[in-house]
C-alpha positions in Angstrom: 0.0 0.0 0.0 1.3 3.5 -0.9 1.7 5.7 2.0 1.0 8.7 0.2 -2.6 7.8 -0.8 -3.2 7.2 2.7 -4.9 10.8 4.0 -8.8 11.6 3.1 -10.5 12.0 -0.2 -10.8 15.3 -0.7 -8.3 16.9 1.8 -5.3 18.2 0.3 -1.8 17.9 2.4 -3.1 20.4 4.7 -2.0 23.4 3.1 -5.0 25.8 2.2 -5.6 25.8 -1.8 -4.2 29.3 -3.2 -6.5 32.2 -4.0 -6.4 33.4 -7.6 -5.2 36.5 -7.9 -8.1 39.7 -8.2 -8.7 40.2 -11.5 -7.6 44.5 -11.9 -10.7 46.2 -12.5 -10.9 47.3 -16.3 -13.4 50.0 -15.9 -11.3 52.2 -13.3 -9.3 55.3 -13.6 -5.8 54.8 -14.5 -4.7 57.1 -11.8 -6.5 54.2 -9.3 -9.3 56.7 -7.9 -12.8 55.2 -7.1 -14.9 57.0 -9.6 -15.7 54.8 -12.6 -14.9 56.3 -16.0 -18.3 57.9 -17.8 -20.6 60.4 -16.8 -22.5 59.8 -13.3 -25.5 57.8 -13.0 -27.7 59.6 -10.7 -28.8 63.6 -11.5 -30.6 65.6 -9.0 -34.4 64.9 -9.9 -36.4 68.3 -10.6 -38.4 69.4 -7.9 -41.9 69.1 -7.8 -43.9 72.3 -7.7 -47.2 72.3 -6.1 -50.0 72.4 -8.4 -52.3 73.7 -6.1 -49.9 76.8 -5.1 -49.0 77.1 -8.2 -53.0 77.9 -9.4 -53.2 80.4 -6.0 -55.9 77.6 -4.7 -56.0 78.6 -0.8 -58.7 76.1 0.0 -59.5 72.1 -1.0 -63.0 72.0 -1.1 -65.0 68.3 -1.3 -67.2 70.2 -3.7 -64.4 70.4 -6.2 -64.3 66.7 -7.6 -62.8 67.2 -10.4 -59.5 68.1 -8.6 -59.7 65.6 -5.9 -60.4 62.9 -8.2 -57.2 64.1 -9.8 -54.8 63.4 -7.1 -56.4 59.6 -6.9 -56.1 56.8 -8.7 -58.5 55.4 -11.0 -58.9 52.2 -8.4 -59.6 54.7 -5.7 -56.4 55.3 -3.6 -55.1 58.6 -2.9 -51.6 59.4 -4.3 -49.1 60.3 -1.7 -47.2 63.9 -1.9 -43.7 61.9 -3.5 -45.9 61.5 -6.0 -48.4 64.7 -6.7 -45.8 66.7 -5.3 -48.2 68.4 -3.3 -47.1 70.9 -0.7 -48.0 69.6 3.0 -50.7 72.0 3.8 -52.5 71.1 0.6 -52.1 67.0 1.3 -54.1 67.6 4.1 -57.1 69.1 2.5 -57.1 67.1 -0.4 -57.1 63.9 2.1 -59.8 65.8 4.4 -61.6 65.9 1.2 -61.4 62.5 -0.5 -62.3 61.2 2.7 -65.5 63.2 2.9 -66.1 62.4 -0.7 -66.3 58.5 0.6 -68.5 59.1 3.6 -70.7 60.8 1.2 -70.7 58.1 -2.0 -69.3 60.6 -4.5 -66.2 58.8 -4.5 -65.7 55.2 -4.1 -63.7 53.5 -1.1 -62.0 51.3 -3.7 -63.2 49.7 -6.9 
């Protein structure tokens, strides 16, 4: 019987196998900075006026369907600000008023 063959399948001879070496990074910067070559990814997004302000509407009225049904979706759920880009104060009404619009079967709860 050999002596060398005597150790278990699958272990080496103890040693830990070699890690391959990184592979340099084609898409750097010769002058090794971390920026990636080509323009950057991610512009500032334009800000979102309100609409609301914008039209020198002081009050949200429940009366006004037409603009509350705007800032909802056609299933029934209100649209949040991140997405109207409605100002705080107007957020409010327009909630106060979709939500009066429900109690009062002009607008449906969901469809």
């Amino acid at each position: 019987m050999d002596t060398e063959n005597t150790s278990q399948p699958g272990s080496s001879s103890g040693a830990p196998a070699p890690r391959p070496a990184a592979r340099p990074d084609i898409h750097r910067r010769p002058d090794d900075s971390r920026r990636p070559y080509g323009p950057r990814k991610h512009f500032a997004p334009r800000r979102k006026v309100c609409r609301l302000c914008a039209e020198k509407i002081d009050q949200v009225d429940y009366k006004q369907v037409q603009i509350v049904k705007s800032f909802c979706t056609d299933t029934g759920k209100m649209l949040s600000r991140r997405i109207t880009g409605v100002c705080a104060k107007h957020q409010r009404q327009v909630a106060r008023a979709v939500k009066i619009n429900r109690n009062l079967s002009i607008m449906p709860y969901s469809v």
